[in-house]
N, CA, C and O of each residue as an XYZ file, in Angstrom:
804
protein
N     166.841   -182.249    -46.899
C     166.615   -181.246    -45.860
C     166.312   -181.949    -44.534
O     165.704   -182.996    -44.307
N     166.793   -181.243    -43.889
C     166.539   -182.169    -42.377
C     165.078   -181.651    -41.728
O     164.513   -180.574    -41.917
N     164.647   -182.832    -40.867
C     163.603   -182.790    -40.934
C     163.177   -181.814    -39.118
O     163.522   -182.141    -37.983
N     162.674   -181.094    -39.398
C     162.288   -179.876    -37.805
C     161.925   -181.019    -36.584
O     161.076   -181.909    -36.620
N     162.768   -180.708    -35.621
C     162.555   -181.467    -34.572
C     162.531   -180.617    -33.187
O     163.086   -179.529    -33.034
N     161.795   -181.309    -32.223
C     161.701   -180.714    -30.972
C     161.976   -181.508    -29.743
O     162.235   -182.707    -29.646
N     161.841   -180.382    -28.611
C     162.027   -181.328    -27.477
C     161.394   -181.325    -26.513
O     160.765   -180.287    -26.310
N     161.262   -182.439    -25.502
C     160.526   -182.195    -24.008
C     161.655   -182.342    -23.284
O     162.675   -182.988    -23.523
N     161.313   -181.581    -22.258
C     162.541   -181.736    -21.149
C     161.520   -182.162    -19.780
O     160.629   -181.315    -19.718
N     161.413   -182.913    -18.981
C     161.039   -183.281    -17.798
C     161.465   -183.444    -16.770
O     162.667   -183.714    -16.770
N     160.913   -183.393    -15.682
C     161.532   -182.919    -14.293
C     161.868   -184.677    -13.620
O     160.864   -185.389    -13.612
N     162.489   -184.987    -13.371
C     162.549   -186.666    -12.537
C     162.949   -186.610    -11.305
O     164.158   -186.605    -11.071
N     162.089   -186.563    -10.362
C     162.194   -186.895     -8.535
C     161.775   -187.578     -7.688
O     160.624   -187.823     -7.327
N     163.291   -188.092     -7.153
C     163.098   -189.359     -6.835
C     163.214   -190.618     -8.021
O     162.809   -191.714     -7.633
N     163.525   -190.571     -8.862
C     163.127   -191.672     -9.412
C     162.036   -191.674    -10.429
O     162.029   -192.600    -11.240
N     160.949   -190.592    -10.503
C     159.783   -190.736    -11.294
C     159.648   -189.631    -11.925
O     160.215   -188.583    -11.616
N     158.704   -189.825    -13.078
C     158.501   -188.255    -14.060
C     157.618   -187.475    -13.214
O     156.716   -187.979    -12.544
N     157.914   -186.125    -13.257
C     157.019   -185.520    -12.755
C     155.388   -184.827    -13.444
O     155.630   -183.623    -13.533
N     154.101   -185.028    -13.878
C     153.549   -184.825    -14.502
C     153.912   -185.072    -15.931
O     153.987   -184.105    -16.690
N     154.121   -186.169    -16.323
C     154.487   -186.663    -17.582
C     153.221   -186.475    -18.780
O     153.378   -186.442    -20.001
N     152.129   -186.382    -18.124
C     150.824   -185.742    -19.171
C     150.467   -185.381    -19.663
O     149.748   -185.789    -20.575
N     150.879   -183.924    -19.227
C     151.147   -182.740    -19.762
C     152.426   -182.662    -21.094
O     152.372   -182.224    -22.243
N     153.241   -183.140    -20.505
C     154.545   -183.620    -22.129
C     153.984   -184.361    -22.984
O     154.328   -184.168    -24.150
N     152.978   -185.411    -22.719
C     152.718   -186.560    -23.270
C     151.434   -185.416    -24.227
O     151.593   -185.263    -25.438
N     150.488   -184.859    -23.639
C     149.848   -183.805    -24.593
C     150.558   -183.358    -25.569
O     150.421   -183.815    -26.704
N     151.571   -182.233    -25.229
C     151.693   -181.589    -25.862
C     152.495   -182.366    -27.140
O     152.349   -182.163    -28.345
N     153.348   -183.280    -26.491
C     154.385   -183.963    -27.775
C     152.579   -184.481    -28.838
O     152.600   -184.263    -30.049
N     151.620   -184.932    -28.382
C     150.691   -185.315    -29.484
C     150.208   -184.073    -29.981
O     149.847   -184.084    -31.158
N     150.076   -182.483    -29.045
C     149.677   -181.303    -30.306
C     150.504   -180.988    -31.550
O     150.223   -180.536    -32.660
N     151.741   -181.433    -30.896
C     152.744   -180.951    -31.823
C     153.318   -182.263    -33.037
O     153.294   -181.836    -34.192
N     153.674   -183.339    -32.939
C     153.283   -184.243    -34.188
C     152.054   -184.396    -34.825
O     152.017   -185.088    -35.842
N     150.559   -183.617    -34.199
C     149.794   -183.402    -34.902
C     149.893   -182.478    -35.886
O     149.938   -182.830    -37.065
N     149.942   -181.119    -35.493
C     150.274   -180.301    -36.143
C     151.046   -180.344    -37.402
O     150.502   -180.124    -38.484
N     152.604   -180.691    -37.256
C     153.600   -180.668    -37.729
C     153.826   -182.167    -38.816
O     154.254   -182.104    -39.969
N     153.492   -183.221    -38.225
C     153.385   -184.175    -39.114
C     152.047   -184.899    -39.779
O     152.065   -185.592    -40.796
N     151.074   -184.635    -39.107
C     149.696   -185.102    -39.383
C     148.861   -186.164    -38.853
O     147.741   -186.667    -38.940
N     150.535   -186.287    -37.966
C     149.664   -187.893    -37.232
C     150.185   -187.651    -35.585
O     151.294   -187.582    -35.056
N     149.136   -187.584    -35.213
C     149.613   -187.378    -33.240
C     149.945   -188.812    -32.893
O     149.323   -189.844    -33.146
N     151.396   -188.562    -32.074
C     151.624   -189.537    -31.319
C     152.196   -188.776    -30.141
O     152.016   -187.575    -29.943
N     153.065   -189.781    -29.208
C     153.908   -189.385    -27.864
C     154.525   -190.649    -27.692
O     154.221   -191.723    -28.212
N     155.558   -190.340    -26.782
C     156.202   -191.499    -26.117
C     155.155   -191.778    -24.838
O     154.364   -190.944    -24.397
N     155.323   -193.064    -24.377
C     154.970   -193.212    -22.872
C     156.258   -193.119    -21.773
O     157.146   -193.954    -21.604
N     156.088   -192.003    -21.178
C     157.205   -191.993    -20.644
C     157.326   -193.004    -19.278
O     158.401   -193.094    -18.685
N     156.401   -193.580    -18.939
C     156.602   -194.840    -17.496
C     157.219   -195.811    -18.547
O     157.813   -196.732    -17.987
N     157.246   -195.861    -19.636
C     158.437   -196.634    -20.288
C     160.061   -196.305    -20.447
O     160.949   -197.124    -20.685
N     160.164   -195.168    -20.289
C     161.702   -195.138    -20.071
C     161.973   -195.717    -19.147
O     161.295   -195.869    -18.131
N     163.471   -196.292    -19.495
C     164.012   -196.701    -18.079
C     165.218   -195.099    -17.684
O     165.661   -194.279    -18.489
N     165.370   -195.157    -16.578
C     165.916   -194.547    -15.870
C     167.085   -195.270    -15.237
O     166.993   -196.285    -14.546
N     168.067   -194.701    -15.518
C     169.646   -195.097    -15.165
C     169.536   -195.084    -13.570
O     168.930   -194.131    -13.080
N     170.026   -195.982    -12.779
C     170.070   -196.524    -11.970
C     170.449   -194.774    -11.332
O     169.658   -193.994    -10.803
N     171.558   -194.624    -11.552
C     172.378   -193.558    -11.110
C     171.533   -192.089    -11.141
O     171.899   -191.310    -10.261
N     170.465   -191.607    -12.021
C     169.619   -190.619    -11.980
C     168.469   -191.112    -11.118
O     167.684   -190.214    -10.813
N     168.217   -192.160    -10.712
C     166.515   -192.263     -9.439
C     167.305   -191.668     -7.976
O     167.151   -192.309     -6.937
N     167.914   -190.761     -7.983
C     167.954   -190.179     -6.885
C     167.816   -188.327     -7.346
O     167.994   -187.870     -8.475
N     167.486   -187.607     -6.200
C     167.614   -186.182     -6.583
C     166.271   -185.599     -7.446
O     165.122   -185.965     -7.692
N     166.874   -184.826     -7.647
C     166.024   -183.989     -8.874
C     166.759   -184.091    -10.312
O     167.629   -183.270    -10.603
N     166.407   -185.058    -11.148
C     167.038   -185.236    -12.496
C     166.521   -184.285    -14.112
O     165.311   -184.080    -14.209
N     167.023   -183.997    -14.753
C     166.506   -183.319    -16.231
C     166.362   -184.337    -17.079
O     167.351   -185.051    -17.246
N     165.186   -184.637    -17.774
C     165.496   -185.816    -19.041
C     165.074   -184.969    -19.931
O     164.061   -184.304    -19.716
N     165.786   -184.855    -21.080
C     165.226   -184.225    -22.295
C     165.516   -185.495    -23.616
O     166.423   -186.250    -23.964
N     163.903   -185.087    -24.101
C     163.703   -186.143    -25.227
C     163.598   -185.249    -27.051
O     162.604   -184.733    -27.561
N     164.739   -185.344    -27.514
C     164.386   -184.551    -28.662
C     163.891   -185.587    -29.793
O     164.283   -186.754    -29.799
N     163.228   -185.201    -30.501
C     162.098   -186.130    -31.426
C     161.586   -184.924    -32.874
O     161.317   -183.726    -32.960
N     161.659   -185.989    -33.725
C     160.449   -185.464    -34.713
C     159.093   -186.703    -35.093
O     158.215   -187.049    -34.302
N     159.281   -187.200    -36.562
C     158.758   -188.260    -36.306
C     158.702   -189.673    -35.715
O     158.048   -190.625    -36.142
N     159.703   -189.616    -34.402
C     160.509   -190.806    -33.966
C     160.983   -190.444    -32.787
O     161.227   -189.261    -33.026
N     161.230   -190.579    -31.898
C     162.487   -190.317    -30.735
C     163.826   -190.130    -31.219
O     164.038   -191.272    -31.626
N     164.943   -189.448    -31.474
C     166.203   -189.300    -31.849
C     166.750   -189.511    -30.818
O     167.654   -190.338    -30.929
N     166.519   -188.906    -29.295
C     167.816   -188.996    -27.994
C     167.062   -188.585    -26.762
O     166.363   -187.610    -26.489
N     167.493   -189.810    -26.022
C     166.762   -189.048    -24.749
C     168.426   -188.831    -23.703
O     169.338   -189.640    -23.532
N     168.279   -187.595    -23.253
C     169.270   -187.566    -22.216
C     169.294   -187.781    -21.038
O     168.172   -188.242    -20.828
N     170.170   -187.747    -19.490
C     169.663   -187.424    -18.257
C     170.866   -186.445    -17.475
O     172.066   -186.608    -17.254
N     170.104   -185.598    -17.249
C     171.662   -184.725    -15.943
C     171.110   -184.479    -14.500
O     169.907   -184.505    -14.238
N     172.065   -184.245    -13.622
C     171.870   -184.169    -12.554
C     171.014   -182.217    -12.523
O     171.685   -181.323    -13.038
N     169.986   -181.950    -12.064
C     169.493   -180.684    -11.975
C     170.086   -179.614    -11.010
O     170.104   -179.742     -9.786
N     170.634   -178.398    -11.793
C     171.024   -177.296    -10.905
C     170.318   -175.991    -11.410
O     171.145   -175.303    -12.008
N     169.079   -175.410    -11.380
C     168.790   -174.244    -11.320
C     169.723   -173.236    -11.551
O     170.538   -172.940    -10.678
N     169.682   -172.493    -12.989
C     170.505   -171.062    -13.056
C     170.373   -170.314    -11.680
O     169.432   -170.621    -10.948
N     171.215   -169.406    -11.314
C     171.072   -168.105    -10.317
C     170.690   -167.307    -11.382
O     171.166   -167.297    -12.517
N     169.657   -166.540    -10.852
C     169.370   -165.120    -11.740
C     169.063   -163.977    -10.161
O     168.744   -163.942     -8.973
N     169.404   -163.342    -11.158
C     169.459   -162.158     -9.671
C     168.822   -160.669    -10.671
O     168.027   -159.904    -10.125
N     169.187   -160.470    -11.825
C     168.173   -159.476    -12.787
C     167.682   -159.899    -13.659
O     167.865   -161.067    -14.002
N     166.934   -159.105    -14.263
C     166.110   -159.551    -15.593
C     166.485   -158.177    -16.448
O     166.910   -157.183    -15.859
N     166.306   -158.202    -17.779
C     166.536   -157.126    -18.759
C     165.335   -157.732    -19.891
O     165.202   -158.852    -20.385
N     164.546   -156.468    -20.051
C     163.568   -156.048    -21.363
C     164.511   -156.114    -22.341
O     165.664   -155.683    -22.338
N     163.736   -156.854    -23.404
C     164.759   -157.081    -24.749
C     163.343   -156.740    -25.581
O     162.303   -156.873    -24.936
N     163.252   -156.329    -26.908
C     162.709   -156.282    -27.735
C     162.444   -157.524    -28.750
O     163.432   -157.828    -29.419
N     161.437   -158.179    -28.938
C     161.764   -159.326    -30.350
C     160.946   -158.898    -31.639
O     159.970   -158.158    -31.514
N     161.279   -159.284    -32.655
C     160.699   -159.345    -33.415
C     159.108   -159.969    -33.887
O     158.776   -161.152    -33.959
N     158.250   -158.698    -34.182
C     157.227   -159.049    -33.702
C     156.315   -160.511    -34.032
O     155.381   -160.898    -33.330
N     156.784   -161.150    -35.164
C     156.887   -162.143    -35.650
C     157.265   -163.175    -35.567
O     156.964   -164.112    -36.306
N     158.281   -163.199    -34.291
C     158.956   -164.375    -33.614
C     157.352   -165.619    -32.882
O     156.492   -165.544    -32.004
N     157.756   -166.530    -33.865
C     157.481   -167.599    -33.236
C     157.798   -168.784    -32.762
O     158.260   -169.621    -33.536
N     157.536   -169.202    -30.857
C     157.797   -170.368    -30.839
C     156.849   -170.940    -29.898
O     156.953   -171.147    -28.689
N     155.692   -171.196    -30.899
C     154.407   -171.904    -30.109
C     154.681   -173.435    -29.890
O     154.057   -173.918    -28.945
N     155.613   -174.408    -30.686
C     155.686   -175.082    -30.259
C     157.493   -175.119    -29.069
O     158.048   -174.077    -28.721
N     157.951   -176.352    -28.748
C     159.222   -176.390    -28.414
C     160.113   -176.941    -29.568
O     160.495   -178.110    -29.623
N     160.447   -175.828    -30.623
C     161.365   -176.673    -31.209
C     162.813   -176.291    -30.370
O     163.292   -175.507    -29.550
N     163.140   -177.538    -31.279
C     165.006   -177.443    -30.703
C     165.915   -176.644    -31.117
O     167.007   -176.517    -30.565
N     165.401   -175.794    -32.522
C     166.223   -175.048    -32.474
C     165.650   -173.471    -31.975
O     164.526   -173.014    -32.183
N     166.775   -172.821    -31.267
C     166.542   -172.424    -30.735
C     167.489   -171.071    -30.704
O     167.719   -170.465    -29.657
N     167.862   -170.789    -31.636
C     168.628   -169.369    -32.083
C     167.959   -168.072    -32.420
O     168.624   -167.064    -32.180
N     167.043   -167.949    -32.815
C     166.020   -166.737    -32.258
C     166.383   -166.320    -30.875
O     166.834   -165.202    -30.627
N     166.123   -167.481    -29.746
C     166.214   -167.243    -28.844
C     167.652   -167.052    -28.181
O     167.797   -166.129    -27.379
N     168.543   -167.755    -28.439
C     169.699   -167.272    -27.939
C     170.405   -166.028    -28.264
O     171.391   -165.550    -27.704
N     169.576   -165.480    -29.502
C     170.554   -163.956    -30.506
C     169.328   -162.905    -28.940
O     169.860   -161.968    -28.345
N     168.130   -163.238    -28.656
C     167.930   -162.189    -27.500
C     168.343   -162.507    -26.580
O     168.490   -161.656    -25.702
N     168.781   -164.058    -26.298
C     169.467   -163.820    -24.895
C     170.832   -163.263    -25.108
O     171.413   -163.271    -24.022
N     171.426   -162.885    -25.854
C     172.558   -162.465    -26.402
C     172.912   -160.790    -26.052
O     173.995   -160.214    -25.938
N     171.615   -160.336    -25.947
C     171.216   -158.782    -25.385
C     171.132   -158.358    -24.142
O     170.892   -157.256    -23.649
N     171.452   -159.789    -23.546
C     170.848   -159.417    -21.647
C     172.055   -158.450    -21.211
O     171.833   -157.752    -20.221
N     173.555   -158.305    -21.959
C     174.130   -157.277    -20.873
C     174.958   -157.732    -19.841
O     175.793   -158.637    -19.865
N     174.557   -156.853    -18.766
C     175.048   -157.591    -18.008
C     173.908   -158.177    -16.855
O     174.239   -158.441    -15.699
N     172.661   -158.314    -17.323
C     171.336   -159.039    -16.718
C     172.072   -160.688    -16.956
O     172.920   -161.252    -17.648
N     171.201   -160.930    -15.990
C     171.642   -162.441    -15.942
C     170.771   -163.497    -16.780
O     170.992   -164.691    -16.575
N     169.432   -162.984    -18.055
C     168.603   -162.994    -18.335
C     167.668   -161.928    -18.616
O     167.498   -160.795    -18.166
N     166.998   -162.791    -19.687
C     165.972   -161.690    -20.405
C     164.174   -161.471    -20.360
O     163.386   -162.415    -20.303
N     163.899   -160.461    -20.388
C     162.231   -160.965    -20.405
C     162.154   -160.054    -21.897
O     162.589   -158.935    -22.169
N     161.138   -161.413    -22.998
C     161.326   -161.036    -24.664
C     159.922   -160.149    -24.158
O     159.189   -160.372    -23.194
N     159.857   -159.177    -25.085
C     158.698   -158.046    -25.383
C     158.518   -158.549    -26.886
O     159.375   -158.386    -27.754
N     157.445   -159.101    -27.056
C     156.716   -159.052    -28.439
C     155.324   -157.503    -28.869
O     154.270   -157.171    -28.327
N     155.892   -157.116    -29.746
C     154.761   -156.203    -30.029
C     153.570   -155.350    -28.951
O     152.353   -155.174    -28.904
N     154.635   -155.027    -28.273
C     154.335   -154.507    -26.450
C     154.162   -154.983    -25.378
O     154.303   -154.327    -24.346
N     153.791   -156.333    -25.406
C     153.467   -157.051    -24.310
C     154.629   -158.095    -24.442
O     155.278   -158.611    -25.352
N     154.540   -158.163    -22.607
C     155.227   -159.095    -21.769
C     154.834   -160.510    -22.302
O     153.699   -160.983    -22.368
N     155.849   -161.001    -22.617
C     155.989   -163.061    -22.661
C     156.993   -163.482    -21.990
O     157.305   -162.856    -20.977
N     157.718   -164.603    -22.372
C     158.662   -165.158    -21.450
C     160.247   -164.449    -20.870
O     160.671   -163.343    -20.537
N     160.662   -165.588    -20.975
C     161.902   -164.930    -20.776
C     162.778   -166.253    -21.388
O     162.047   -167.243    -21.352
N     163.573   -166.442    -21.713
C     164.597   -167.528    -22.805
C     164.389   -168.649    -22.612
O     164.476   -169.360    -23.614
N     164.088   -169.226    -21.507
C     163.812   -170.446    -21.363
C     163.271   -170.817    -20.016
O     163.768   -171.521    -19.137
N     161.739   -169.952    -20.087
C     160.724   -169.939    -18.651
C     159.712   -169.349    -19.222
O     159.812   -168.641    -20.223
N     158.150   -169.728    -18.324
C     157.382   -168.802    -18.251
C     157.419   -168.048    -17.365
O     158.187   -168.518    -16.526
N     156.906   -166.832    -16.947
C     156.498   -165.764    -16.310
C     155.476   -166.020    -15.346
O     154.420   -166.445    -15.814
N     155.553   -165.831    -13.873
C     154.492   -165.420    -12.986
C     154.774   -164.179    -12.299
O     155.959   -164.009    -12.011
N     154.117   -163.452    -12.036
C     154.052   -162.048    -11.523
C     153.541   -162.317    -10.538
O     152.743   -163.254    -10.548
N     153.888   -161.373     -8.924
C     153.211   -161.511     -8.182
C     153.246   -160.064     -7.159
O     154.239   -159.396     -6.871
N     151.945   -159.864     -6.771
C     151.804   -158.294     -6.618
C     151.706   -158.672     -5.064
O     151.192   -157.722     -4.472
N     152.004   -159.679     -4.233
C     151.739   -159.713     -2.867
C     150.533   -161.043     -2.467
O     150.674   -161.941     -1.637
N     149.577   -160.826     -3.209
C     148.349   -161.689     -3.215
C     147.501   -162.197     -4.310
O     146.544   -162.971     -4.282
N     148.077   -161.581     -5.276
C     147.821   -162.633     -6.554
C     148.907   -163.531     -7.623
O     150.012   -163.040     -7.388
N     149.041   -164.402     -8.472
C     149.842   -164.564     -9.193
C     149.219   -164.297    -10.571
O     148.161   -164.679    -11.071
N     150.405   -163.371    -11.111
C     149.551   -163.464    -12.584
C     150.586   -163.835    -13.729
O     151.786   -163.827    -13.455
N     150.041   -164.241    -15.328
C     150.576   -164.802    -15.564
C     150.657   -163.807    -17.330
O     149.706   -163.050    -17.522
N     151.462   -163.859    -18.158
C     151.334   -163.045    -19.495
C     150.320   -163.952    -19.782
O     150.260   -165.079    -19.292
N     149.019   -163.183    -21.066
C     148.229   -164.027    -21.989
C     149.180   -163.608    -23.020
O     148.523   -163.070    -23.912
N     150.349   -163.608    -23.288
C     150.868   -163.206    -24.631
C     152.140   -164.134    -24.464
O     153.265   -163.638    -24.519
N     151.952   -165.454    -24.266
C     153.732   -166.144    -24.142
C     154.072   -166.307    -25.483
O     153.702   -165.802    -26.543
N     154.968   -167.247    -25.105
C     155.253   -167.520    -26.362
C     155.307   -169.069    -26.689
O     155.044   -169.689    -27.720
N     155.712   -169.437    -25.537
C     155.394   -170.801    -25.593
C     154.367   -171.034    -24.333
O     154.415   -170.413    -23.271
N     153.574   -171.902    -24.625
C     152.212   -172.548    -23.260
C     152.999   -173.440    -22.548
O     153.030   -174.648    -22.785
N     153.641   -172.876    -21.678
C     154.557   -174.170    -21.227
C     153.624   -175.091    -20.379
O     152.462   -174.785    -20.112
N     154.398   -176.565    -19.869
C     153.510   -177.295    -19.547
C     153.091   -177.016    -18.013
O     152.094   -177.523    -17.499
N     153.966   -176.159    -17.360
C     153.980   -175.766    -15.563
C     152.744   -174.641    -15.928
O     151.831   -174.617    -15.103
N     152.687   -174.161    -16.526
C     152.385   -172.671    -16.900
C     150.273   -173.382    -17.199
O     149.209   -172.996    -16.714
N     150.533   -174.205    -17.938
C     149.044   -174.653    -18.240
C     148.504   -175.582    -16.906
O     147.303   -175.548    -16.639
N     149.166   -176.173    -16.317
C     149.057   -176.880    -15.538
C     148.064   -175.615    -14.116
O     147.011   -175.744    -13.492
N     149.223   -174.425    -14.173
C     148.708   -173.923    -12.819
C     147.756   -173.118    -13.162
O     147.022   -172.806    -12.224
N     147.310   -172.326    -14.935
C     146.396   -171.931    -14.629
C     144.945   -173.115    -14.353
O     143.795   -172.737    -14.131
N     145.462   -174.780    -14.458
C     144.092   -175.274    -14.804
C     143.644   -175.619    -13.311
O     142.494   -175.798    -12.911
N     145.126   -175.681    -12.411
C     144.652   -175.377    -11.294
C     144.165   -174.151    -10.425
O     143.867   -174.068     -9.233
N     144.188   -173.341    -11.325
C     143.206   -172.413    -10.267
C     144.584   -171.471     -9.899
O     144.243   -170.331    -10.217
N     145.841   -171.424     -9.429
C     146.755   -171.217     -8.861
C     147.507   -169.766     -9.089
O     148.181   -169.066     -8.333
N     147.049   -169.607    -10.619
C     147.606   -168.435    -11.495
C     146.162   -168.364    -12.411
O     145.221   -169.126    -12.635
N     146.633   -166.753    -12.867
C     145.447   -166.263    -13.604
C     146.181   -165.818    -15.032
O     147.403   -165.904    -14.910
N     145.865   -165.475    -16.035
C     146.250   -164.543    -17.448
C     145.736   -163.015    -17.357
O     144.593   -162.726    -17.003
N     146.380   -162.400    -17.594
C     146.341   -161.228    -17.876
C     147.251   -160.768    -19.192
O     148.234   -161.400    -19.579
N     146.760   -159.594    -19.787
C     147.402   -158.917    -20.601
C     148.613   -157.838    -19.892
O     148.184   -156.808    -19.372
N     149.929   -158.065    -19.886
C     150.797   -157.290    -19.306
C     151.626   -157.052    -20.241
O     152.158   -157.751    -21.105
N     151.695   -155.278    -19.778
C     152.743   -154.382    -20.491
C     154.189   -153.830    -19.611
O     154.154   -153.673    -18.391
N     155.471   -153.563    -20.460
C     156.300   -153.312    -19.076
C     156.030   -151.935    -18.613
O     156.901   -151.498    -17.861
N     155.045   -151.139    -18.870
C     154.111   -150.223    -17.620
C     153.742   -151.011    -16.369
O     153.873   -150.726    -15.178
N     153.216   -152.145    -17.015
C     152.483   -152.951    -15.426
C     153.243   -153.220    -14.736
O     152.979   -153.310    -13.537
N     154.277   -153.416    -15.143
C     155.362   -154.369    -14.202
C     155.688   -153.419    -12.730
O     156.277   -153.994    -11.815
N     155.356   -152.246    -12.595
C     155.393   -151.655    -11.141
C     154.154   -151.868    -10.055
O     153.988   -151.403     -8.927
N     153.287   -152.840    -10.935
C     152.257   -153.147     -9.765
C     152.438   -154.148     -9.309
O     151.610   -154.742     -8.619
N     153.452   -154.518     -9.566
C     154.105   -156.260     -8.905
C     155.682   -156.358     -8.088
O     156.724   -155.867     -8.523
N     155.523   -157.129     -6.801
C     156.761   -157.216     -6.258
C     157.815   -158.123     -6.851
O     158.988   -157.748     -6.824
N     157.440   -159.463     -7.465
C     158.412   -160.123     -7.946
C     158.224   -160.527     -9.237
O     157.045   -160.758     -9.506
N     159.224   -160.728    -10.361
C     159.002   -161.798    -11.619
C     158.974   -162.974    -11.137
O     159.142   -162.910     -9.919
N     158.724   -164.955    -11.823
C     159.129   -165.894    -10.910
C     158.892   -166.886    -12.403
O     158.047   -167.153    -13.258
N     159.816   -167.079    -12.132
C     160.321   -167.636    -13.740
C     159.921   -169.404    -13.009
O     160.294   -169.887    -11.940
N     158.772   -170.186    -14.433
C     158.429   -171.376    -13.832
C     158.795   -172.197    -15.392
O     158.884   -171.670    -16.500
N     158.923   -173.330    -15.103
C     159.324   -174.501    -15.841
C     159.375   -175.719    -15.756
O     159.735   -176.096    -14.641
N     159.124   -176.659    -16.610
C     159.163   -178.025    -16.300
C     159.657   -178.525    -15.454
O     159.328   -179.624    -15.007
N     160.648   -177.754    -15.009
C     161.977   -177.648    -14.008
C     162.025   -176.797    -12.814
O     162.769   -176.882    -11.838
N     160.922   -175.809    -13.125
C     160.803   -175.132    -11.518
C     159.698   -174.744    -11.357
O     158.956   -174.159    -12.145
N     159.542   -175.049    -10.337
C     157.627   -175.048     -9.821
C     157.465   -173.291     -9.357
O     158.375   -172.465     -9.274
N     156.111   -173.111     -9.127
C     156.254   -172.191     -8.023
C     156.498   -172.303     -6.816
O     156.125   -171.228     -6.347
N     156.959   -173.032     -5.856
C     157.107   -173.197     -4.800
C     158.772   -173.296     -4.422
O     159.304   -173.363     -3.314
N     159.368   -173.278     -5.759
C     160.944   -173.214     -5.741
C     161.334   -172.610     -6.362
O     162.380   -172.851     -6.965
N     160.367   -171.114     -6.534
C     160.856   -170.485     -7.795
C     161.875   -169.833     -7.460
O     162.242   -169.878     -6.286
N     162.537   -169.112     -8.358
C     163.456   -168.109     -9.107
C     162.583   -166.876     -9.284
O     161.977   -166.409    -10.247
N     162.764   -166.442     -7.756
C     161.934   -164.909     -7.754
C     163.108   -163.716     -8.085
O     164.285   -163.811     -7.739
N     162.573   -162.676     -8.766
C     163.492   -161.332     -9.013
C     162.699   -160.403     -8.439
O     161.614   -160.221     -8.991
N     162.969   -159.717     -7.404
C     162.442   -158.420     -7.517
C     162.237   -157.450     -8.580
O     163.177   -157.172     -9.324
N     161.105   -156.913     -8.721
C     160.856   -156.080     -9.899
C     161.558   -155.203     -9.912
O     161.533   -154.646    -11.009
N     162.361   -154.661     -9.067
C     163.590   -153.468     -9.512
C     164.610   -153.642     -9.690
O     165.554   -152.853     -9.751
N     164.541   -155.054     -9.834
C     165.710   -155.749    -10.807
C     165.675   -156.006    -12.110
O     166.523   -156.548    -12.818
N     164.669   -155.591    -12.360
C     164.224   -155.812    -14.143
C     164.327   -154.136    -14.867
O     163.466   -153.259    -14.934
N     165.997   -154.167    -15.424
C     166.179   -153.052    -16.525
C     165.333   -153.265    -17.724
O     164.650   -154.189    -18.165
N     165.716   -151.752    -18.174
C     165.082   -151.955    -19.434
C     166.255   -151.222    -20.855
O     165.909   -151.286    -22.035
């Protein structure tokens, strides 16, 4: 049987990881968990292809008990312009990042003609296929306490102070002007905002 593996994906600009710490955590919650013994890579040990230290690069490292592959691509941000409520199964879990990832593609499979999905677990708001969620009503940012995955942007800004948790239902979603989908890969400051009356249901 093959053995469950996952991945980190990290942001590289300029040349360097961006908050590599936070990956470097979580890859040790998750070989804790899963194998019994926490480790991580050090990522100021990769080398970096001459040809990716420019720009904004993607490295994704898939691993179980070992490193299997690290990749690198040049970074282009999806366009999303709607969002669509999908239903999941209330049982769907993906607390850690594994790699596989077909749960998730059979709901992104539902978006329609949305350009993307936001999953509803057992009433409340979590992510959306491959982001966390920030809400923003004008002057606050808020964030689901119901994700599905703790992503590492997502822990990062509530520890800065930056974003808050709340419990959100898609009732709430009319007390907010935008969704703003964040990721290893997109900050808030470059987000991927939707207007909330772009989010069918």
């Amino acid at each position: 049987m093959k053995e469950q593996q996952f991945i980190e994906t990290l942001r590289i600009e300029e040349g360097k990881f961006t908050h590599p710490e936070f990956h470097q955590r979580r890859m040790e919650k998750t070989t804790e968990e899963i194998f019994g013994k926490a480790w991580s890579i050090k990522f100021d040990s990769i080398e970096i292809p001459d040809q990716y230290r420019k720009g904004v690069v993607k490295c994704r490292v898939i691993y179980d008990r070992t490193i299997q592959e690290i990749t690198f691509e040049p970074y282009t941000p999806r366009i999303i312009h709607t969002l669509r409520l999908v239903d999941a199964d209330p049982h769907l879990d993906y607390h850690l990042k594994y790699a596989d990832r077909q749960h998730l593609q059979e709901l992104r499979a539902q978006r329609q003609s949305a350009d993307e999905i936001i999953i509803v677990r057992n009433g409340a708001i979590t992510d959306t296929s491959y982001s966390n969620l920030v809400f923003f009503d004008g002057q606050n940012y808020i964030t689901p306490d119901t994700y599905l995955l703790n992503g590492t942007s997502r822990q990062r800004l509530l520890h800065e102070g930056r974003i808050r948790a709340e419990h959100l239902t898609p009732d709430d979603l009319s007390r907010f002007k935008y969704a703003i989908l964040i990721n290893a890969m997109l900050s808030l400051e470059e987000n991927i905002a939707v207007p909330i009356e772009r989010i069918v249901r």
